[in-house]
HTML snippet that shows the backbone in 3Dmol.js (N, CA, C, O; Angstrom):
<script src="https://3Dmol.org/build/3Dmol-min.js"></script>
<div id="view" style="width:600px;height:400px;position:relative"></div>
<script>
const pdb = `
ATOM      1  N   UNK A   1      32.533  28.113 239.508  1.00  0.00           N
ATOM      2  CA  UNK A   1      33.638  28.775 240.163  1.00  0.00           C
ATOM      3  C   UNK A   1      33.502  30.287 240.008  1.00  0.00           C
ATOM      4  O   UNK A   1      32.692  30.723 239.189  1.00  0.00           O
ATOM      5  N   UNK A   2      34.118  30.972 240.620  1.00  0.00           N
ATOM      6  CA  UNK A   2      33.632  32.258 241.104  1.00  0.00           C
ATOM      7  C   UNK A   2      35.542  32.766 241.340  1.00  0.00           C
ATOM      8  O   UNK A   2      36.378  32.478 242.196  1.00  0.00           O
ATOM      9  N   UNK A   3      35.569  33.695 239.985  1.00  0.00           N
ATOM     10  CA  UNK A   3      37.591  34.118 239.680  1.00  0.00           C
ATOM     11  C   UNK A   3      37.624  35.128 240.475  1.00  0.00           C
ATOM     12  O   UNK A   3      36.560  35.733 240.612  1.00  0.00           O
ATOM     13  N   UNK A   4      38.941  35.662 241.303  1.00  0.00           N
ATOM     14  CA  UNK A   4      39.284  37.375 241.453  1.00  0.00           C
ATOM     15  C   UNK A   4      40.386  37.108 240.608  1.00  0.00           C
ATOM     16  O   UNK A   4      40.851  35.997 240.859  1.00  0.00           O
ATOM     17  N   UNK A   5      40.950  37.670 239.750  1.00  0.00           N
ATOM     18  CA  UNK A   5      42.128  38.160 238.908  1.00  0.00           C
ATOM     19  C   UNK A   5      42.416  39.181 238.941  1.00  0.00           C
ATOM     20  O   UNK A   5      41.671  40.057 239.381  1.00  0.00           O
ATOM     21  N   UNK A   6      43.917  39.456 238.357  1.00  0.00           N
ATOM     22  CA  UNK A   6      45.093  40.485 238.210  1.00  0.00           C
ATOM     23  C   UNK A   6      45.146  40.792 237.233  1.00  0.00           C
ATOM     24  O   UNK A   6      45.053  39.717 236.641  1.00  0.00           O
ATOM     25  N   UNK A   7      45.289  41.966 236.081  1.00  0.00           N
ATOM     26  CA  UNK A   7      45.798  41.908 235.249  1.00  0.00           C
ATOM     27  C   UNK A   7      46.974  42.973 235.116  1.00  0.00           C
ATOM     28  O   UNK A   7      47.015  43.892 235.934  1.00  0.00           O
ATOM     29  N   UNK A   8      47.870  42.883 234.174  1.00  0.00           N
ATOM     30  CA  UNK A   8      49.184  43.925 234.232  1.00  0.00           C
ATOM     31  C   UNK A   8      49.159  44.798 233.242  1.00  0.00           C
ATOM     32  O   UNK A   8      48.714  44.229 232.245  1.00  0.00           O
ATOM     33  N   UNK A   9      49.419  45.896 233.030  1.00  0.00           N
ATOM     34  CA  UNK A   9      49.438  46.391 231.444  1.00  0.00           C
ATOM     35  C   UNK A   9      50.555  45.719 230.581  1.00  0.00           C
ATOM     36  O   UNK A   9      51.100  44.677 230.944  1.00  0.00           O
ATOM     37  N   UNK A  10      50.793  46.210 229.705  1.00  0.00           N
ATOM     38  CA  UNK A  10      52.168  46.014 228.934  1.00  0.00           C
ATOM     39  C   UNK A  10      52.940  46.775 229.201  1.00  0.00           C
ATOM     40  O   UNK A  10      54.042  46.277 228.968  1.00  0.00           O
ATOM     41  N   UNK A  11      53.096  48.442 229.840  1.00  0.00           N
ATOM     42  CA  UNK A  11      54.119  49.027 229.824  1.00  0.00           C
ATOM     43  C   UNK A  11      54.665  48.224 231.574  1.00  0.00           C
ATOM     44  O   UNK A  11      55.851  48.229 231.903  1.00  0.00           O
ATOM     45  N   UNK A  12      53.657  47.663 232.400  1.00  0.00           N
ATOM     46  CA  UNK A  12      53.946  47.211 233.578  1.00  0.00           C
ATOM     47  C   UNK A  12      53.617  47.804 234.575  1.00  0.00           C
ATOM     48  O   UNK A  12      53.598  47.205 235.650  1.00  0.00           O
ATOM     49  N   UNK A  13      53.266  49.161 234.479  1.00  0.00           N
ATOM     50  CA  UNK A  13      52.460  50.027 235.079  1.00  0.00           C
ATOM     51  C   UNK A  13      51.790  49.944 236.091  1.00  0.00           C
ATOM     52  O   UNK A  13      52.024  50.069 237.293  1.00  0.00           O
ATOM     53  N   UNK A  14      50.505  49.610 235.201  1.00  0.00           N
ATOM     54  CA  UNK A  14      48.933  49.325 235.779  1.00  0.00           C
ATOM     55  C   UNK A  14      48.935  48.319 236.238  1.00  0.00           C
ATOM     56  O   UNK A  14      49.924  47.636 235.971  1.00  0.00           O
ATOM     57  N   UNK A  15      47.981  47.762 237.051  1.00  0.00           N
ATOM     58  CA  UNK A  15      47.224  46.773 237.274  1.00  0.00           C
ATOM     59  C   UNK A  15      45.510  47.147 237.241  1.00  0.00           C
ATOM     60  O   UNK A  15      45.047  48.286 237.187  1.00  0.00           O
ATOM     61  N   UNK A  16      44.794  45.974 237.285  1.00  0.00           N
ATOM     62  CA  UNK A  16      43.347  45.794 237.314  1.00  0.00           C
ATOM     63  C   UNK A  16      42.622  44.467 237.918  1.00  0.00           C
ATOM     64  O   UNK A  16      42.309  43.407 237.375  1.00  0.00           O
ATOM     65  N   UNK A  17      42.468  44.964 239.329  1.00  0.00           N
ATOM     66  CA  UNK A  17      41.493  43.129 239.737  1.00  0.00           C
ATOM     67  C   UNK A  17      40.066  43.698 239.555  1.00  0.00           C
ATOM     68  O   UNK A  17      39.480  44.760 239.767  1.00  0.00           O
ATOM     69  N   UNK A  18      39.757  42.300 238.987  1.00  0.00           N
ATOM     70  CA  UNK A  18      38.391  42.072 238.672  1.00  0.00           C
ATOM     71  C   UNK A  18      38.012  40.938 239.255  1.00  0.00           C
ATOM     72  O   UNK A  18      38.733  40.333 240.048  1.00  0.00           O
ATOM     73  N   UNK A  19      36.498  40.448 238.800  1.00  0.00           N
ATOM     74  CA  UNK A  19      36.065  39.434 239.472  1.00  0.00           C
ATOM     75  C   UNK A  19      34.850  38.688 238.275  1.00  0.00           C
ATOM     76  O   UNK A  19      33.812  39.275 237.972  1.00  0.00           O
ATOM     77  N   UNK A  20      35.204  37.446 237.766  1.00  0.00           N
ATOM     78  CA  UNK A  20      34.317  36.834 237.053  1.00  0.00           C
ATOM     79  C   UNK A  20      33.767  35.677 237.405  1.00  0.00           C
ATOM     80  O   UNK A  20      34.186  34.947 238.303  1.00  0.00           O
ATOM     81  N   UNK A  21      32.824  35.482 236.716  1.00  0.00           N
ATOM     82  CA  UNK A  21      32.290  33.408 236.507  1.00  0.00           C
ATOM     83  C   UNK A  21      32.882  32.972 235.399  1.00  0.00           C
ATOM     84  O   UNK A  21      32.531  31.797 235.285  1.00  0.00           O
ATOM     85  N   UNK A  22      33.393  33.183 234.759  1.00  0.00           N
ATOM     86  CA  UNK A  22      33.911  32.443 233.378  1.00  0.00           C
ATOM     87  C   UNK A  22      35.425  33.897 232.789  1.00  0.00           C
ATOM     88  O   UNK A  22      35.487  34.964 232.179  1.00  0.00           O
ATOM     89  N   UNK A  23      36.407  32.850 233.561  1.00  0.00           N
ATOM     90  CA  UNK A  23      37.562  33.842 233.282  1.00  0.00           C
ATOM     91  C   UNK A  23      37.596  33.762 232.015  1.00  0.00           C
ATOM     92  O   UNK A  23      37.329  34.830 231.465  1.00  0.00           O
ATOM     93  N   UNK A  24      37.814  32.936 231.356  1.00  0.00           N
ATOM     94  CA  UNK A  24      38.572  32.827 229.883  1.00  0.00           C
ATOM     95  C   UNK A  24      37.826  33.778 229.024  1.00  0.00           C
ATOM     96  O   UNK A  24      38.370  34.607 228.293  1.00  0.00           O
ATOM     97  N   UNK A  25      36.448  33.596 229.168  1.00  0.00           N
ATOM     98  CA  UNK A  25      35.530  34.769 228.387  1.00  0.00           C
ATOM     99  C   UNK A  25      36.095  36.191 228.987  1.00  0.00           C
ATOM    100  O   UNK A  25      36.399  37.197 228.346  1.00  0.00           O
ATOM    101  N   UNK A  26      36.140  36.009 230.196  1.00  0.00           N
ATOM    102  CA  UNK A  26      36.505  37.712 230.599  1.00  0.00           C
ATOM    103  C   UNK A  26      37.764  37.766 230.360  1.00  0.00           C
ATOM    104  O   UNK A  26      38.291  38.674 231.002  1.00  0.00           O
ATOM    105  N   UNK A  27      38.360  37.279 229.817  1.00  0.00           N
ATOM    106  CA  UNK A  27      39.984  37.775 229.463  1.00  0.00           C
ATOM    107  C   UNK A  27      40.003  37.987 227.818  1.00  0.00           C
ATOM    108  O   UNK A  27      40.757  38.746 227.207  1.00  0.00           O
ATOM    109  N   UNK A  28      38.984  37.126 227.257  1.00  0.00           N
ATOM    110  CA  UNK A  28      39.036  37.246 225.456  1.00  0.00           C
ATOM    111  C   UNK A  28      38.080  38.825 225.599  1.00  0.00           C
ATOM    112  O   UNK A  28      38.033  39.583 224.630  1.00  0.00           O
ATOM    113  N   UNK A  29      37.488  39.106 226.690  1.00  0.00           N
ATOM    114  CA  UNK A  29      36.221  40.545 226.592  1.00  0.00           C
ATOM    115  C   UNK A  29      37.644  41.633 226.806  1.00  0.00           C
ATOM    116  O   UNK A  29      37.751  42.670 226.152  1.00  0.00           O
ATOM    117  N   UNK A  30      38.597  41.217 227.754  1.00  0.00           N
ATOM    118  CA  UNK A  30      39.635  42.305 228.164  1.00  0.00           C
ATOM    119  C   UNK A  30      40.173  42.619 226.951  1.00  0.00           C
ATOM    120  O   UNK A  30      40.086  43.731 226.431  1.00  0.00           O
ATOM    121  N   UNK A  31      40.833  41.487 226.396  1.00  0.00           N
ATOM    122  CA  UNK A  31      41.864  41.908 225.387  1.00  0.00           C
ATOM    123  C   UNK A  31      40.992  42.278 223.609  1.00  0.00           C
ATOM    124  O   UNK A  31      41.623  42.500 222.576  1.00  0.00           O
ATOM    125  N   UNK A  32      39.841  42.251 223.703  1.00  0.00           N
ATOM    126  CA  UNK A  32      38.793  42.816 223.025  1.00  0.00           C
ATOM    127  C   UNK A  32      37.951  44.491 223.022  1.00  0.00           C
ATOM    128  O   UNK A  32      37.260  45.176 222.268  1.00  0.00           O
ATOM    129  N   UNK A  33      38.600  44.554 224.496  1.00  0.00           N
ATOM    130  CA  UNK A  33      37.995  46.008 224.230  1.00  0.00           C
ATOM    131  C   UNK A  33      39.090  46.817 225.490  1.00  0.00           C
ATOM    132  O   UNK A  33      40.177  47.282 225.148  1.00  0.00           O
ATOM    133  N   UNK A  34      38.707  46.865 226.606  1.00  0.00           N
ATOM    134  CA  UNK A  34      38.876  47.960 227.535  1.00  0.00           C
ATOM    135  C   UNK A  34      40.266  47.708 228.080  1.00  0.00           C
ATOM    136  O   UNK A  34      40.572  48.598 228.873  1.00  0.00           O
ATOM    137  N   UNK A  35      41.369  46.639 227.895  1.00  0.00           N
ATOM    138  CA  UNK A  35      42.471  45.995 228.373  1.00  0.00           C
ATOM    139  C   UNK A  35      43.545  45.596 227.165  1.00  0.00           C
ATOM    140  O   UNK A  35      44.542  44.981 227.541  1.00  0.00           O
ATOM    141  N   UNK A  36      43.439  45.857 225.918  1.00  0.00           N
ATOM    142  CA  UNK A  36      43.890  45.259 225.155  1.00  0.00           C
ATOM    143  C   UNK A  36      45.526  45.313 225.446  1.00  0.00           C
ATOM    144  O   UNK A  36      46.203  46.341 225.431  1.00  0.00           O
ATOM    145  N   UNK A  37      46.072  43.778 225.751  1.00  0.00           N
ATOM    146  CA  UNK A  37      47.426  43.706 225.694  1.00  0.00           C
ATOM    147  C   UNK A  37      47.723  43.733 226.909  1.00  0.00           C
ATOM    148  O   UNK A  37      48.862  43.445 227.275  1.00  0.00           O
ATOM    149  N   UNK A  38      46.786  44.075 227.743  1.00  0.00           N
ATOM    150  CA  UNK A  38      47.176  43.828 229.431  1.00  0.00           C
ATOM    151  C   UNK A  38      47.541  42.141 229.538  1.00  0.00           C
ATOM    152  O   UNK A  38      47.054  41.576 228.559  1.00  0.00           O
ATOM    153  N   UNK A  39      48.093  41.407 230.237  1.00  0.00           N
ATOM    154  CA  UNK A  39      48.664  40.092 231.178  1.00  0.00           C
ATOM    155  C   UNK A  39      47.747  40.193 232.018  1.00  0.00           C
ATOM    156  O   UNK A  39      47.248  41.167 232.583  1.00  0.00           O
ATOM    157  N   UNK A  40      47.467  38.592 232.083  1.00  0.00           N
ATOM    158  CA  UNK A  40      47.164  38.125 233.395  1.00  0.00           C
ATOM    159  C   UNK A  40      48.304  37.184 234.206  1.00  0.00           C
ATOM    160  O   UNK A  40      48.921  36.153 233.937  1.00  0.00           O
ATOM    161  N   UNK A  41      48.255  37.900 235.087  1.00  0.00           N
ATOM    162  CA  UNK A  41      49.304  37.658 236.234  1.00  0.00           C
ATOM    163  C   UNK A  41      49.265  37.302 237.536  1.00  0.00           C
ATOM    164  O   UNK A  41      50.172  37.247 238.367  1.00  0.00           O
ATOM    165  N   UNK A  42      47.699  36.981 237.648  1.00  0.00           N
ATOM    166  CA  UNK A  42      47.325  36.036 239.117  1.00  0.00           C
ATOM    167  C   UNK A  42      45.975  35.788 238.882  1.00  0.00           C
ATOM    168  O   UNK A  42      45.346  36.468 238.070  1.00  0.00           O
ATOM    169  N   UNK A  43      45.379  34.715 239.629  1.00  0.00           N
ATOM    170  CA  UNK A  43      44.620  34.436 239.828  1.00  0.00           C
ATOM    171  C   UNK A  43      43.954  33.738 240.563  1.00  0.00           C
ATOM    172  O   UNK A  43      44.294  32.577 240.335  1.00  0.00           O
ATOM    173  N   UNK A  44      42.870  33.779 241.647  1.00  0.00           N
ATOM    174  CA  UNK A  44      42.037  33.001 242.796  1.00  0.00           C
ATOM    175  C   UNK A  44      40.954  32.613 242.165  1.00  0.00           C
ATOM    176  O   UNK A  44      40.348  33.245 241.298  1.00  0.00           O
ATOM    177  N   UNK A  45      40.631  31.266 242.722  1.00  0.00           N
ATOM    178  CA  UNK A  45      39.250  30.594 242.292  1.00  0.00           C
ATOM    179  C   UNK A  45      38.565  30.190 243.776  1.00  0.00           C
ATOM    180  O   UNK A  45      39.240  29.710 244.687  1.00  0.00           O
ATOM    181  N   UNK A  46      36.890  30.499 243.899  1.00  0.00           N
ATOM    182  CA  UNK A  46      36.451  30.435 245.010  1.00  0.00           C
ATOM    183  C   UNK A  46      35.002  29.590 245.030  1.00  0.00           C
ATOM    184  O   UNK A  46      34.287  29.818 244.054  1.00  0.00           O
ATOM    185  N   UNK A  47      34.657  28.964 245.685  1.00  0.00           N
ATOM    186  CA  UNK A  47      33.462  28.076 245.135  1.00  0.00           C
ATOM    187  C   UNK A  47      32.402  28.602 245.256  1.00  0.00           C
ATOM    188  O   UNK A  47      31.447  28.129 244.638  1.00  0.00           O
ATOM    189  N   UNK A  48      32.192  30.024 246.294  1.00  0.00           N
ATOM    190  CA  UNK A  48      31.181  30.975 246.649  1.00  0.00           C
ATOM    191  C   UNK A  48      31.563  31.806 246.529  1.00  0.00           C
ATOM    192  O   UNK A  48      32.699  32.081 246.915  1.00  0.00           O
ATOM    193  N   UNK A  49      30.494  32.911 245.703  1.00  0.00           N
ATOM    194  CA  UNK A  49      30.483  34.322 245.530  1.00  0.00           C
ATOM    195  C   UNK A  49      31.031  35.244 246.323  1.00  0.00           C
ATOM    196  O   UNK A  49      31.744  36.215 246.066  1.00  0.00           O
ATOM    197  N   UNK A  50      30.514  34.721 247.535  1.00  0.00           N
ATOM    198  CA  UNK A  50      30.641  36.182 248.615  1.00  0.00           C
ATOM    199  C   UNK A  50      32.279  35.938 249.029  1.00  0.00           C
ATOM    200  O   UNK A  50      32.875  36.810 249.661  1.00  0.00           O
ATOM    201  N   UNK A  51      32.871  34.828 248.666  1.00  0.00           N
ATOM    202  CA  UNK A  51      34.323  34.641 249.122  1.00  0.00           C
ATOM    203  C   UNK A  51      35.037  36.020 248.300  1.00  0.00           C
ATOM    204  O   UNK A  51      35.584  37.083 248.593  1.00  0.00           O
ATOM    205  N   UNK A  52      34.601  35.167 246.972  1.00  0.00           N
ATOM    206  CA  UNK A  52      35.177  36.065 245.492  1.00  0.00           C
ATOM    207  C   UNK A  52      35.284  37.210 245.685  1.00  0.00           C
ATOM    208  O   UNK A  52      36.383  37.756 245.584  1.00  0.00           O
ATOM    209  N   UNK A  53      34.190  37.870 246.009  1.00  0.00           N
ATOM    210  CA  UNK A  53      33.136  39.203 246.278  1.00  0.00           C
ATOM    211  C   UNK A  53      34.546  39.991 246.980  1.00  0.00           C
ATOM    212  O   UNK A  53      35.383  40.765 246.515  1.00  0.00           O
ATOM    213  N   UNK A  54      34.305  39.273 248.538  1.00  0.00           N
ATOM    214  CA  UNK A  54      35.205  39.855 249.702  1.00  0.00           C
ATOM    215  C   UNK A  54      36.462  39.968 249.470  1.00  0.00           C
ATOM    216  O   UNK A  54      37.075  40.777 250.166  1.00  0.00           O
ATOM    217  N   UNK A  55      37.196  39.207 248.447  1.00  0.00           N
ATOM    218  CA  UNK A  55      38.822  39.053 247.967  1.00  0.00           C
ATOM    219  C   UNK A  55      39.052  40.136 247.294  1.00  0.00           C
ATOM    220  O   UNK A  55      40.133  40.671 247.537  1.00  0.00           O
ATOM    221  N   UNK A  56      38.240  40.737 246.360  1.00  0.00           N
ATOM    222  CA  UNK A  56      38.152  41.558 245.275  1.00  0.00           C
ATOM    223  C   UNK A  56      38.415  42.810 245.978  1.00  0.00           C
ATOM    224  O   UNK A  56      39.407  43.537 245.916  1.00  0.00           O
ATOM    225  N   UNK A  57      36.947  42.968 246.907  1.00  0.00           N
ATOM    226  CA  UNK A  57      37.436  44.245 247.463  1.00  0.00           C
ATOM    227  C   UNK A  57      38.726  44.876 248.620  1.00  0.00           C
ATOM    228  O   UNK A  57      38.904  46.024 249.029  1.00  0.00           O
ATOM    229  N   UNK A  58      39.399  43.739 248.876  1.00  0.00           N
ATOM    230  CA  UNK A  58      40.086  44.243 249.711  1.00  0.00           C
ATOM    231  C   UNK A  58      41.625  44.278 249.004  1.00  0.00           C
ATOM    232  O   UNK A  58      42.657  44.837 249.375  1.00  0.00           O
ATOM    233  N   UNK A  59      41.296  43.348 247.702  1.00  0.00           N
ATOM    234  CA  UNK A  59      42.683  43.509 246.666  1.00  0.00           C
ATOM    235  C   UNK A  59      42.302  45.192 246.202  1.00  0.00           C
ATOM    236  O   UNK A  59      43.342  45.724 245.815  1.00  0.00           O
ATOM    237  N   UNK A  60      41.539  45.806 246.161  1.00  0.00           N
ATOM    238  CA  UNK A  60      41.015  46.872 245.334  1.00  0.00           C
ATOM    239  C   UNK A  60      41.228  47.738 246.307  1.00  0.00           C
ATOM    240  O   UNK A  60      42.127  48.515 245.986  1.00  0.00           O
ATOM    241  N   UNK A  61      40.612  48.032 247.800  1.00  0.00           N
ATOM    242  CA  UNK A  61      40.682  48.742 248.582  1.00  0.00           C
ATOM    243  C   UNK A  61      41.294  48.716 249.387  1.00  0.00           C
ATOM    244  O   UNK A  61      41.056  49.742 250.025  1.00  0.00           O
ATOM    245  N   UNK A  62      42.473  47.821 250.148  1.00  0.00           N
ATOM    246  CA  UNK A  62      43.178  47.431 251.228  1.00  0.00           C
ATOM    247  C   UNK A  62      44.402  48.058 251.109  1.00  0.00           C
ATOM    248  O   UNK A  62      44.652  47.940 252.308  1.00  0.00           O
ATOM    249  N   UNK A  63      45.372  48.621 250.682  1.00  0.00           N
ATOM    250  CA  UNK A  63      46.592  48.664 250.599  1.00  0.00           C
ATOM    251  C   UNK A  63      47.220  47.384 251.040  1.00  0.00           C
ATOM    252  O   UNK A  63      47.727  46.640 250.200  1.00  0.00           O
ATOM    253  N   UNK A  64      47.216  47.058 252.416  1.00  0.00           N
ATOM    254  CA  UNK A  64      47.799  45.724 252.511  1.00  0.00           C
ATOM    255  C   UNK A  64      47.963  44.665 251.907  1.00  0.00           C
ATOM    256  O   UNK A  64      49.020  44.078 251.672  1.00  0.00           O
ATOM    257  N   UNK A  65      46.623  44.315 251.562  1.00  0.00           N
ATOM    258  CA  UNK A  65      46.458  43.186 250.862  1.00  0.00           C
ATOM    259  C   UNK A  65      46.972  43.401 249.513  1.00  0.00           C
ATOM    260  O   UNK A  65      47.604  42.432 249.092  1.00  0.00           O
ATOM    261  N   UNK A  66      46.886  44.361 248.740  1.00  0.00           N
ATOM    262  CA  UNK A  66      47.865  44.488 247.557  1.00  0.00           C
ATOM    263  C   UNK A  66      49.362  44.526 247.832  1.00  0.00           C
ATOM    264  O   UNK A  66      50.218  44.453 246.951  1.00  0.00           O
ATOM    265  N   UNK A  67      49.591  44.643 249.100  1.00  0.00           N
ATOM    266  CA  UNK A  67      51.282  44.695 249.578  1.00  0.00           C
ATOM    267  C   UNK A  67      51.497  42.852 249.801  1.00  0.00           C
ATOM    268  O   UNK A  67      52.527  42.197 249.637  1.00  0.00           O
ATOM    269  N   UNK A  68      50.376  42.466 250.146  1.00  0.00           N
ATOM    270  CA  UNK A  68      50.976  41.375 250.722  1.00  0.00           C
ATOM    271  C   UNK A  68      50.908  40.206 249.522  1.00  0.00           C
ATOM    272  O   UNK A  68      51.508  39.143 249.682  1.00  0.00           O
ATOM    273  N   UNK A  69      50.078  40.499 248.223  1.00  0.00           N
ATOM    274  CA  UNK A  69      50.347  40.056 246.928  1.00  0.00           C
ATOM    275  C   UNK A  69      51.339  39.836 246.425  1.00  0.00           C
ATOM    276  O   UNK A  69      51.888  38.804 246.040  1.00  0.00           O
ATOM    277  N   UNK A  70      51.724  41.435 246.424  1.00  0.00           N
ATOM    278  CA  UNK A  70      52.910  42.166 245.494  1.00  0.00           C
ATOM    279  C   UNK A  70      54.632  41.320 246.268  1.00  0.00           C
ATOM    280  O   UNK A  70      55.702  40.964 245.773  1.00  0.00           O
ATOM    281  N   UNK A  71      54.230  41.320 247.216  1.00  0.00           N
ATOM    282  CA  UNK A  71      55.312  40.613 247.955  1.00  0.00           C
ATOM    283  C   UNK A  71      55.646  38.845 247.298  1.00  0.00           C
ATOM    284  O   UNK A  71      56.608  38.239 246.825  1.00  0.00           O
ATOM    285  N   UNK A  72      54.293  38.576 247.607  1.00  0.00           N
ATOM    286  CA  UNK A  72      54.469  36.899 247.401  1.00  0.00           C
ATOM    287  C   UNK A  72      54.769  36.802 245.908  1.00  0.00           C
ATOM    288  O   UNK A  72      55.154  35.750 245.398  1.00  0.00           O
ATOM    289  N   UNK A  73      54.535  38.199 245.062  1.00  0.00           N
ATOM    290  CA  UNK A  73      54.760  37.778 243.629  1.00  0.00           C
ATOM    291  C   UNK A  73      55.769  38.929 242.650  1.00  0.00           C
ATOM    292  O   UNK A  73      55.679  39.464 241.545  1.00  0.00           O
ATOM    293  N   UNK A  74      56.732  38.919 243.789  1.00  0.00           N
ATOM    294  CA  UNK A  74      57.612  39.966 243.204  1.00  0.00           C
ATOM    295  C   UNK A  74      58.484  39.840 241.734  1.00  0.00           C
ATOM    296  O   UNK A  74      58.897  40.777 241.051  1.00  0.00           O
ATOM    297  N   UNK A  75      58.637  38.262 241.454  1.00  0.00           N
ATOM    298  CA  UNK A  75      59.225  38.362 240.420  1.00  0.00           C
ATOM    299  C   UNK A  75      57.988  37.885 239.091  1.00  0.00           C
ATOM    300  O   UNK A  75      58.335  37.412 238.009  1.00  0.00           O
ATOM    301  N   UNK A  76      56.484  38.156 239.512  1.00  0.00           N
ATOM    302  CA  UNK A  76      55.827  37.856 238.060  1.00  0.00           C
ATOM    303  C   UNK A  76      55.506  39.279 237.826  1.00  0.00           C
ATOM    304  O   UNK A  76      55.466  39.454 236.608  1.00  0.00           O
ATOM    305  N   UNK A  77      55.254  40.397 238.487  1.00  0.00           N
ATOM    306  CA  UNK A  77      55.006  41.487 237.876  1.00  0.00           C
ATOM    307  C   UNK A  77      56.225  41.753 237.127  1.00  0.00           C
ATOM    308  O   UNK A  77      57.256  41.161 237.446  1.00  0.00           O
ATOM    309  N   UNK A  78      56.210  42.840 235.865  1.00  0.00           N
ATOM    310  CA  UNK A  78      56.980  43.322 235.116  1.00  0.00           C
ATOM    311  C   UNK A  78      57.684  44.236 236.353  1.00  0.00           C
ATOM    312  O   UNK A  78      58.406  43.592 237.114  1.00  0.00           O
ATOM    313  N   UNK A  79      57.574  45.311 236.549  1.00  0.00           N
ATOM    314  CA  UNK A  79      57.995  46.644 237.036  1.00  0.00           C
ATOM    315  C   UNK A  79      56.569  47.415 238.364  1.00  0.00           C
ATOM    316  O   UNK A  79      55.339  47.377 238.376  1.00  0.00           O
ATOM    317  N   UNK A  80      57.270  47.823 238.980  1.00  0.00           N
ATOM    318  CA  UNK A  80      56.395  48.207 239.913  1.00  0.00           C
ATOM    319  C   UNK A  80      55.307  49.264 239.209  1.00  0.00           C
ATOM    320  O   UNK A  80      55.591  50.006 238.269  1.00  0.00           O
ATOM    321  N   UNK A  81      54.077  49.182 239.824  1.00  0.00           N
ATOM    322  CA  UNK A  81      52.452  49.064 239.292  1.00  0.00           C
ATOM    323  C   UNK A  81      51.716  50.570 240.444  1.00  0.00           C
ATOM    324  O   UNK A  81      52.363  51.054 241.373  1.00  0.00           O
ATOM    325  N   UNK A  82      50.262  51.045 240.032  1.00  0.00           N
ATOM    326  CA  UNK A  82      49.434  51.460 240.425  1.00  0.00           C
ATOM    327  C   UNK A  82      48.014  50.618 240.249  1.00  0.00           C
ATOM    328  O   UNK A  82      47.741  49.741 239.429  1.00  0.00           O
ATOM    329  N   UNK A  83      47.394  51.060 241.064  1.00  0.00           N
ATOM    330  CA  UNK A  83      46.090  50.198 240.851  1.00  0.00           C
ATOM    331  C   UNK A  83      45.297  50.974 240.138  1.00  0.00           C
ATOM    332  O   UNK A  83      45.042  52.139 240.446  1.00  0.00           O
ATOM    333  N   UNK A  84      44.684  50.155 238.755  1.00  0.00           N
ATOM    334  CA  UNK A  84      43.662  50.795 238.640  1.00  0.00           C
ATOM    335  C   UNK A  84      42.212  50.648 238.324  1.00  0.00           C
ATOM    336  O   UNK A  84      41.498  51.371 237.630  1.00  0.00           O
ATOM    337  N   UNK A  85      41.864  49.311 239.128  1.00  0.00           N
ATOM    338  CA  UNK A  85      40.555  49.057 239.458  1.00  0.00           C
ATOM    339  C   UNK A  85      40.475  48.394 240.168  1.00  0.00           C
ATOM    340  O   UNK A  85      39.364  48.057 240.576  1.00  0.00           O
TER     341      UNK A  85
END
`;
const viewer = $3Dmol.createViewer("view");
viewer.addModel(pdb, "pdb");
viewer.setStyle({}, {cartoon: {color: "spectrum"}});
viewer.zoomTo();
viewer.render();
</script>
């Protein structure tokens, strides 16, 4: 399987989508070094890369598509967010 994920900070702030093969490792690597204490707060699973690939960037670069997230998941974010990856 092939993840795009969300993550939130703690103050509620931030966000961060990424894209892994083995979420659980990349979430024990987040809260281990560069994320510590960030939430995960969504997540897509895709059976091909290039799906994953294409989700990622348009959660990252689209405005829309982060609008049209943020919409469907208004009450799991903490407080309204910036992107920052």
């Amino acid at each position: 399987m092939h993840y795009v994920y969300v993550l939130q900070d703690p103050r509620g702030k931030k966000i961060y989508v990424g894209f892994s093969t083995d979420l659980r490792d990349r979430m024990r690597r987040h809260r281990n070094s560069e994320h510590p204490g960030w939430r995960l707060v969504y997540y897509e699973a895709y059976l091909d890369v290039r799906d994953a690939r294409k989700r990622e960037r348009q959660l990252k670069h689209h405005a829309a598509a982060m609008y049209h997230l943020k919409g469907r998941m208004k009450h799991s974010f903490s407080r309204d967010f910036e992107s920052v990856g």
